[in-house]
C-alpha positions in Angstrom: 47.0 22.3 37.7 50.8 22.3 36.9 50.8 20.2 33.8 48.5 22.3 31.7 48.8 25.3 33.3 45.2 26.0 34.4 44.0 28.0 38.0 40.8 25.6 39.1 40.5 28.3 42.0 42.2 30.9 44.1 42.2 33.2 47.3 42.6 36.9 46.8 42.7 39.3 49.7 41.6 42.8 50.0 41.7 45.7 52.4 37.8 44.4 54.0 38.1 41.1 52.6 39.1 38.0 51.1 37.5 36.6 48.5 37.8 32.8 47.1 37.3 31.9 43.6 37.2 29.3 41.4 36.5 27.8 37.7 33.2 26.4 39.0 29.9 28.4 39.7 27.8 26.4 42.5 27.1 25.3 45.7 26.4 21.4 46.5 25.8 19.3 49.5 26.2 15.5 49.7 22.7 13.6 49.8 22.2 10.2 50.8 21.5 8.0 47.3 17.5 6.7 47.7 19.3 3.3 45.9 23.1 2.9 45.8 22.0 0.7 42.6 21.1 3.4 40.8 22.7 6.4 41.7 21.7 9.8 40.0 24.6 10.8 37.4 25.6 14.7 37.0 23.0 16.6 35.4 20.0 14.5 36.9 17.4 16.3 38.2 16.4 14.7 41.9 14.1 15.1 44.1 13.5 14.3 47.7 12.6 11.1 48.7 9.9 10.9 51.0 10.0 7.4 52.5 14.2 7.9 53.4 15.5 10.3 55.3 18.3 12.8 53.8 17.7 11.1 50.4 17.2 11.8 47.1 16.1 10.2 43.8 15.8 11.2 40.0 13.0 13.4 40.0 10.0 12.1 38.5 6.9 14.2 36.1 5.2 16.6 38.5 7.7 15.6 41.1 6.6 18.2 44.4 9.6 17.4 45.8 12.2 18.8 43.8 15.1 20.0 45.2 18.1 20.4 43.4 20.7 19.1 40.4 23.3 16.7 40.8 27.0 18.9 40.4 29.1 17.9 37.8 31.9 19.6 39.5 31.0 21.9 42.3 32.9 25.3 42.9 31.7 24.7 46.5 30.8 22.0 49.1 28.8 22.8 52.5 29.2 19.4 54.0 30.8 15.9 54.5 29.3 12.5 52.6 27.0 10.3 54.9 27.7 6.3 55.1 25.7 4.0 56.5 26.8 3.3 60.4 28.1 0.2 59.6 30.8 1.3 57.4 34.1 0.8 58.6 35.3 2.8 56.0 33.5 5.8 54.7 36.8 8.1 53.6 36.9 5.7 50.3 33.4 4.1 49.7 31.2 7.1 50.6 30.7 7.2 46.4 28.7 4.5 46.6 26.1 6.1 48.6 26.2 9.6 48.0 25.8 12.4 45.7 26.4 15.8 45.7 23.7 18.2 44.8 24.0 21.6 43.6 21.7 23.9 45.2 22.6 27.1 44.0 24.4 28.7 41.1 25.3 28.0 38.0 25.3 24.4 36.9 25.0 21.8 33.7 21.7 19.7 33.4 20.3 17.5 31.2 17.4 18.4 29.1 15.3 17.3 26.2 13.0 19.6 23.9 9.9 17.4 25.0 8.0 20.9 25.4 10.1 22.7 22.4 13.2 24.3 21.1 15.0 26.0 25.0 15.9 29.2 25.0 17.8 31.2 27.3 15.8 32.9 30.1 14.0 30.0 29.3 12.2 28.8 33.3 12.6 24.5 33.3 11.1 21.9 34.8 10.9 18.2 35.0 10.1 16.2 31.6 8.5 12.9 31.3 12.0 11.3 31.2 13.1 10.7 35.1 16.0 13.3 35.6 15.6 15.3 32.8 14.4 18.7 31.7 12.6 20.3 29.8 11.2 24.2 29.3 8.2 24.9 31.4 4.7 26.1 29.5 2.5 25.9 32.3 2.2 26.9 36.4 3.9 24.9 38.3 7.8 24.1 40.3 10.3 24.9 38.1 14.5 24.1 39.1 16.0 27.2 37.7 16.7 29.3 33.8 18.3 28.2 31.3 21.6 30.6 30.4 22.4 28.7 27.3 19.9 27.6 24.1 19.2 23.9 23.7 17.8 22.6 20.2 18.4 19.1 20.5 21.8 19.2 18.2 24.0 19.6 21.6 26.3 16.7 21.6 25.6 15.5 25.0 22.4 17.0 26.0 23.3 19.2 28.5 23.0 23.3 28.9 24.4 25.2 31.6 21.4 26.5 33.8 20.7 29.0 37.1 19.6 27.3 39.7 16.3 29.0 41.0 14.0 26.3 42.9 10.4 28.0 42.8 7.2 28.4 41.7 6.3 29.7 38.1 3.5 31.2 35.9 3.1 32.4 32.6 2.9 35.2 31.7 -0.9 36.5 30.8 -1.7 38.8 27.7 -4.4 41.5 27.7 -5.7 43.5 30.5 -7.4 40.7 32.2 -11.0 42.3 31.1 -13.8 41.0 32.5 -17.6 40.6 31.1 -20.7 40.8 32.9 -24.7 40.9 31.9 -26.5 44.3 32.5 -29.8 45.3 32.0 -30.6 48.6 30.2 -33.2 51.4 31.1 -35.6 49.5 28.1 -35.1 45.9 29.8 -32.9 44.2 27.1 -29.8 42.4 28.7 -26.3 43.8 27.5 -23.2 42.5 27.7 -20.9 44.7 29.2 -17.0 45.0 29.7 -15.1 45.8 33.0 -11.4 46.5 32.3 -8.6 46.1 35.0 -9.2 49.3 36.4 -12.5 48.8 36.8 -13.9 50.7 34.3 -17.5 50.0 32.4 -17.7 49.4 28.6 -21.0 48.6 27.0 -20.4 46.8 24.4 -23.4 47.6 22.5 -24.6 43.8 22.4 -27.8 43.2 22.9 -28.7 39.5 24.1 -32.1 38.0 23.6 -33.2 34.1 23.1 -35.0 34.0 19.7 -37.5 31.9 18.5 -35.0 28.4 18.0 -34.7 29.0 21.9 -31.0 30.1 21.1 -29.0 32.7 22.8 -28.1 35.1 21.1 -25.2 38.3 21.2 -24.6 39.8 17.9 -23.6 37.7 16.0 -23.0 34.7 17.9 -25.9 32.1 18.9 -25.2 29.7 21.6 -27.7 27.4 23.2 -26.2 27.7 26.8 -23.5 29.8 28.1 
């Protein structure tokens, strides 16, 4: 703008190209508000909605529908808003009915530290609070990374996050060893250990029911297994 001085974008050309800029980092479509009563603000997650057609809603808890953010100021926009067909004029009431979701990039979103303190690199997900997330702990769809930390001081809730729509796991420790029951050349049972590459470990633990009925392997006694 003039008055303060700022560049909000800009087109530079090269000799194989021409590249445009500009002070925002995503890419957002307009999407048909589920209710124009409650429209989504920026920073809601939202989610398909699968009774409407091109619509979308605040995502709710283990929401399979996820789909995108809503822009607080996209850098970007791949399309025109959508009106209903009876009105006369969309150019200056098509807020009522639409928002414009960020797809892709980099993009503010509200969160809460329902599952913990955020931290960046951190994968997120939907919380329990219709919207809003949180940092994700276990498998499941996740809307992106966070790139900033998030400890519930933030004045108005919201960290800037990369949009990666997906499906996430934790990470597992170890070497994923398995055990299995052999027998030995006397007949006693012994629990053995197979690692990841398949190799065999006896353990040396010999397992035997003793007179309480009990099963027993070194140290530990269990009645079932």
């Amino acid at each position: 703008s003039t008055a303060d001085k700022t560049v909000a974008g800009k087109i530079q050309g090269g000799a194989s190209a021409v590249a445009y800029t500009t002070t925002s980092a995503d890419y957002a479509e307009y999407y048909s508000a589920s209710n124009p009563n409650d429209l989504p603000k920026s920073g809601d997650l939202v989610s398909l909605d699968p009774l409407k057609a091109k619509a979308v809603k605040k995502a709710l808890v283990d929401s399979n529908l996820l789909i995108g953010v809503v822009s607080t100021n996209p850098g970007f926009i791949g399309n025109g808003p959508i009106c209903p067909i009876n009105e006369e004029n969309c150019d200056e009431n098509y807020a009522k009915y639409n928002v414009l979701v960020s797809l892709a990039g980099q993009v503010p979103v509200n969160v809460s530290t329902e599952n913990g303190l955020i931290n960046i690199g951190d994968p997120l997900t939907i919380s329990s609070v219709e919207g809003v997330a949180m940092k994700a702990s276990r498998a499941g769809k996740i809307i992106g990374y966070a790139l900033e930390p998030y400890d519930g001081s933030q004045e108005n809730n919201k960290i800037q996050f990369f949009i990666n729509l997906g499906w996430w796991e934790p990470e597992t420790s170890g070497d994923n060893s398995q055990l299995s029951i052999e027998e030995n050349a006397e007949g006693q049972l012994i629990l053995t250990e197979i690692n990841s590459m398949g190799i065999k470990f006896a353990s040396g633990e010999i397992i035997f029911v003793n007179d309480e009925g009990y099963i027993e392997i070194g140290d530990l006694a269990v009645q079932q297994l």
